[in-house]
N, C-alpha and C positions, 0 to 999 in steps of 0.2 A: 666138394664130395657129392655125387649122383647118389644119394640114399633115397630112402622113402618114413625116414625116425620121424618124421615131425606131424604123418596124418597120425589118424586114430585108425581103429583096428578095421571100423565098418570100410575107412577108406582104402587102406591096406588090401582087404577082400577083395572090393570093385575092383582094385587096380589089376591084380592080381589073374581074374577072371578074364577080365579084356586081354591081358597079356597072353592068356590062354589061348583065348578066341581066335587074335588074330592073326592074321597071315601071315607068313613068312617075311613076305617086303613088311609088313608093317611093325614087324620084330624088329626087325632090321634097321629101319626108320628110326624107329624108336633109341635104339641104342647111336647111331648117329646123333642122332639130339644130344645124347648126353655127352659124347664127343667133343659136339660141337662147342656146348656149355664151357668147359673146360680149357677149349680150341680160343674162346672169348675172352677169356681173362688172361693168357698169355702162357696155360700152361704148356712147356714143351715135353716136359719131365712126366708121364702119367705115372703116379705109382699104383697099385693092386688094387691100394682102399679109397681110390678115386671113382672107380667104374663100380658095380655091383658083379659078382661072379658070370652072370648071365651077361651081361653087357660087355665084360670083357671078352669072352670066349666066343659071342658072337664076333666080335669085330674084330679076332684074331684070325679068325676061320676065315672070314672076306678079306682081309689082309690089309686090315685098316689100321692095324697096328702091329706095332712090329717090338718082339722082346728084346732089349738090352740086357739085361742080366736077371736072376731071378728077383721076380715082386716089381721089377720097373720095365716103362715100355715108351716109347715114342709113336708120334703119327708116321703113316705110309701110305704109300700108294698101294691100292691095289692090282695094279698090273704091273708092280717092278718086277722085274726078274730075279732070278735067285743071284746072289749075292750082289747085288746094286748097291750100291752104298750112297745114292744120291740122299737118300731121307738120312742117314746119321748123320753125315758133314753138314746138312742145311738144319739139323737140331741140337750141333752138339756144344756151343756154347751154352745154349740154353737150360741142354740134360745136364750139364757140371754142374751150374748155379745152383738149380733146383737139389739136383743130387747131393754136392755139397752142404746146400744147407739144410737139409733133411736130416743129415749125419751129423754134420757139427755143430747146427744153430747159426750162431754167430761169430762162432771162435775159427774160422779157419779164413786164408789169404792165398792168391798166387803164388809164386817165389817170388824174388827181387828179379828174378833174368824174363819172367814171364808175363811180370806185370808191366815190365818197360816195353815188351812187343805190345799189349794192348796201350797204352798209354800213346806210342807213335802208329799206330794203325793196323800193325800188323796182326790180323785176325786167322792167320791160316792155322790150322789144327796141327798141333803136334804130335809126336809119336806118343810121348808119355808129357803128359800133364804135372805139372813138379807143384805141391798141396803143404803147404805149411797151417798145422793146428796143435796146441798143446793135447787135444785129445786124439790124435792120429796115433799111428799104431806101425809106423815105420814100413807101412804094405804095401803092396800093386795090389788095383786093382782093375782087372783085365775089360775092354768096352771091343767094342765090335770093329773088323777091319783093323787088326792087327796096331787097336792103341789101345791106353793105358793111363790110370792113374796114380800116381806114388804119393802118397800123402807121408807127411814126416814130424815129427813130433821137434821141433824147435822153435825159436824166437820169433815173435810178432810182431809188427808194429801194436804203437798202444790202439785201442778201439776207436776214439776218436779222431785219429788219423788217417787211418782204412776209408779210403775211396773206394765208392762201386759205382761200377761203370756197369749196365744190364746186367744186373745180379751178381756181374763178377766182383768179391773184393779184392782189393789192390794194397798195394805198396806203393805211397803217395811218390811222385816223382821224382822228387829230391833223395828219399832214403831209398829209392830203387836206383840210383845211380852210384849212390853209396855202398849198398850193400852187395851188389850185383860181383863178380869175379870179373877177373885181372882180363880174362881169357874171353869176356863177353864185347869186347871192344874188338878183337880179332876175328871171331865168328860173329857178329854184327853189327858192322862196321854203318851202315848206314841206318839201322836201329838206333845205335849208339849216338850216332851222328844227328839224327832227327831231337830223340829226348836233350842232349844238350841244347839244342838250337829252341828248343821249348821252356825252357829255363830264363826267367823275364827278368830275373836280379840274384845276384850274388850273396843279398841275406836267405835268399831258402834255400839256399845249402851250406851257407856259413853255421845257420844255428844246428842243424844235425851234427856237424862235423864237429863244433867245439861240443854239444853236448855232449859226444861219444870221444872227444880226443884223437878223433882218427888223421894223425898228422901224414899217414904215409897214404892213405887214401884221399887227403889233401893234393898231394903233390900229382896223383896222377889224376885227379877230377882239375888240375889247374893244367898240366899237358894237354887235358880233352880239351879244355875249354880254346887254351891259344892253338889246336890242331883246327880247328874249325872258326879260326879269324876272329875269336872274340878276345880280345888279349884283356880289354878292362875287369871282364867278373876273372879270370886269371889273376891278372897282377893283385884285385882286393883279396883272393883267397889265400897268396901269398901272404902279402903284408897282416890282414886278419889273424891268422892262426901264428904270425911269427911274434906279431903283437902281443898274443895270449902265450907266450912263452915254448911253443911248440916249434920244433926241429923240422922243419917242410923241405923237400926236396923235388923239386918240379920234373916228371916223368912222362911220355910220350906215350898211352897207352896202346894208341895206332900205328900198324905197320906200315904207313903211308903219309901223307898229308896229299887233301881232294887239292884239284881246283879250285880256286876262286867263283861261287856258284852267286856270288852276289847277298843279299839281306839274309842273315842267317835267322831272324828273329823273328821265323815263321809261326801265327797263331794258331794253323790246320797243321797236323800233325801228317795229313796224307799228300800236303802240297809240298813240305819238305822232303818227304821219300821219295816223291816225284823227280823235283830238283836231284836230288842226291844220287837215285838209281840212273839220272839219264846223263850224268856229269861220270858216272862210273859204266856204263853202256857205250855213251857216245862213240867214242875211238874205233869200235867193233863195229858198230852199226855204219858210222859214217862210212868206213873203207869197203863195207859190201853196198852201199847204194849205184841203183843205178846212176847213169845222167839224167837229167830230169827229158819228161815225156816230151818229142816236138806239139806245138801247136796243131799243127797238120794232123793229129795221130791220134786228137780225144776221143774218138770212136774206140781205136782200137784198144786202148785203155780204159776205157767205161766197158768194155766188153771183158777184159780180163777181172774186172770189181764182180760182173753179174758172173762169172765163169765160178768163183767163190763163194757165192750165196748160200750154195745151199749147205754147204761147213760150216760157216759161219752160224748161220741160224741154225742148223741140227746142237753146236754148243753153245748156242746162246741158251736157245728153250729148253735144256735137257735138265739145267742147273736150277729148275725154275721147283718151286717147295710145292707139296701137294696141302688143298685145305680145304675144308668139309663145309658145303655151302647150304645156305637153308635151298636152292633149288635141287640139289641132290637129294637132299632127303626128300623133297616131295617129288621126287622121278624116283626113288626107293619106296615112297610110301606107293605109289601108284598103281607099283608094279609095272610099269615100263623098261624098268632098268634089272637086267638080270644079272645077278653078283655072281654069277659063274660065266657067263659071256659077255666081256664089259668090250669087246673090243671096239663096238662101233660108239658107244659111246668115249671112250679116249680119243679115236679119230677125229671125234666132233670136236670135242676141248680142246686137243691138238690144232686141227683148223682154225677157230677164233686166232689162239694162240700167236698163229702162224699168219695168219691174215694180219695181225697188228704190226708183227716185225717187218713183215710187208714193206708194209705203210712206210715204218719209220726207215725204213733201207731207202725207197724211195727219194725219201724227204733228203736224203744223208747222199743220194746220189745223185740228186739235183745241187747242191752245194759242192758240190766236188769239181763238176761241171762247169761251175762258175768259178772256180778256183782254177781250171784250167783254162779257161779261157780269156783269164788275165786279169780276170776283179780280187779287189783284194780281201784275202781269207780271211782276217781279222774283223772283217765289215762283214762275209757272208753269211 
């Protein structure tokens, strides 16, 4: 919290007077520092009683921040355009955590279906965020760019169980595969497919299932298991729960069985989605390729790469998060830098920017080169 409680009153005064005094950029300045402050500990989430009134309202008006909802706000850019949503999506794992835990402390988790997308990689932002806490209130509530949070008032995993992964709590893997719907195997499929193949042994899911009894979600976490070529933790989850006197019947919760994609026993959770998505891609992709480029013809193929550049890197850089640097503030403190005409400064940070991707296109199209030329790509 950017306060000033802790001088005494004589300090308070001086502070106060200076604040007065100074000039506009050094307003300015000033409330970036406390930004910044904030920017350094990792918060993404500002809330009201983070900033002081002055310091917020300044940095609203330059457009250094941007409201979420009322009393909470995020960093921005100040030259986004009206309704750009690059600053929400590059803060909004962040504004949940915070925001969640501000609301519910420590009592609140993903769903089962949400924490399995974090768990295999999958970070894309959802429409509505699905919020399990015994103190939730069964609501939406509404976030910018047409998403959403619905927090619901039901069962938790116990507290000691709850994995957080950057502030998000979770639903340890095993009871997220358990508790998850019949229906999440069908709409994600390679989700699905990834957390099993992340599962190292057959007792961290044997002890949830007998804990809970769940013989009929037995049978179809033992379908998942032999749809994706692991028949061993299968057959133990069979014989296991039939052992303990439970009625198991083994069900296919996939509308398919993949290919043969080789080791299922992937430790990266975003090397299996890899595998998985291009084992489910291929087919499509394969039948629109072209033939491969003749030898004779690397020119005009290197010519079609740089004909692409500038797409490429217009979405490469555009995705890129805005952050509040100690040289800005002193190009703010200076008064060099006018917060109502920033554009040539953008340009400038733009160019570095752009100067780097540069580089690194270069680099990536001297390899390509050599790839067409007959060395081999695993070595280039």
């Amino acid at each position: 919290m950017v306060q000033h409680d802790n001088l005494n009153i004589e300090q308070q005064t001086n502070l106060r007077i200076r604040e007065i005094m100074a000039t506009p950029s050094e307003k300015l300045a000033s409330s970036l520092e406390a930004l910044k402050a904030l920017q350094d500990i990792g918060t993404q989430a500002i809330r009201s009683a983070d900033l002081t009134r002055t310091h917020r309202e300044r940095l609203l008006k330059h457009g250094f921040l941007k409201e979420v909802m009322k009393g909470w706000y995020i960093l921005a850019r100040p030259d986004d355009t009206a309704g750009e949503s690059t600053a929400w999506y590059a803060s909004y794992w962040g504004f949940c955590a915070s925001y969640l835990t501000s609301r519910f402390k420590n009592d609140w988790c993903l769903s089962p279906e949400q924490s399995l997308q974090v768990h295999t990689g999958n970070m894309q932002v959802p429409k509505q965020l699905l919020v399990r806490s015994p103190k939730a209130g069964n609501d939406i509530t509404k976030l910018p760019h047409d998403t959403s949070l619905y927090s619901v008032q039901t069962t938790m995993p116990k507290a000691k169980d709850i994995e957080i992964k950057e502030g998000l709590r979770l639903f340890p893997l095993p009871d997220s595969l358990i508790a998850c719907s019949p229906t999440y195997y069908q709409q994600h499929p390679t989700e699905s497919r990834t957390a099993l193949a992340l599962v190292k042994d057959a007792s961290d899911i044997l002890r949830v299932l007998l804990e809970g009894g769940h013989s009929k979600i037995a049978g179809r976490l033992a379908g998942a298991f032999r749809n994706i070529g692991r028949n061993r933790i299968a057959d133990e989850i069979l014989a296991t729960m039939k052992a303990a006197d439970f009625t198991v019947r083994e069900l296919d919760p996939f509308e398919e069985k993949p290919p043969s994609i080789g080791n299922m026993r992937e430790t990266s959770p975003l090397a299996m989605r890899i595998k998985l998505m291009w084992q489910k891609m291929r087919k499509n992709v394969v039948g629109k390729l072209t033939a491969p480029t003749p030898l004779n013809d690397i020119e005009a193929y290197l010519a079609q790469v740089d004909d692409i550049y500038v797409t490429d890197a217009y979405h490469s850089l555009s995705i890129e998060g805005y952050q509040v640097s100690a040289e800005l503030i002193e190009l703010v403190r200076s008064g060099d830098w006018n917060p109502d005409i920033i554009e040539a400064d953008r340009k400038h940070r733009d160019t570095l920017a752009a100067r780097g991707y540069w580089q690194a296109f270069q680099e990536v199209r001297k390899s390509v080169k050599k790839c067409l030329e007959g060395q081999n790509a695993g070595q280039v």
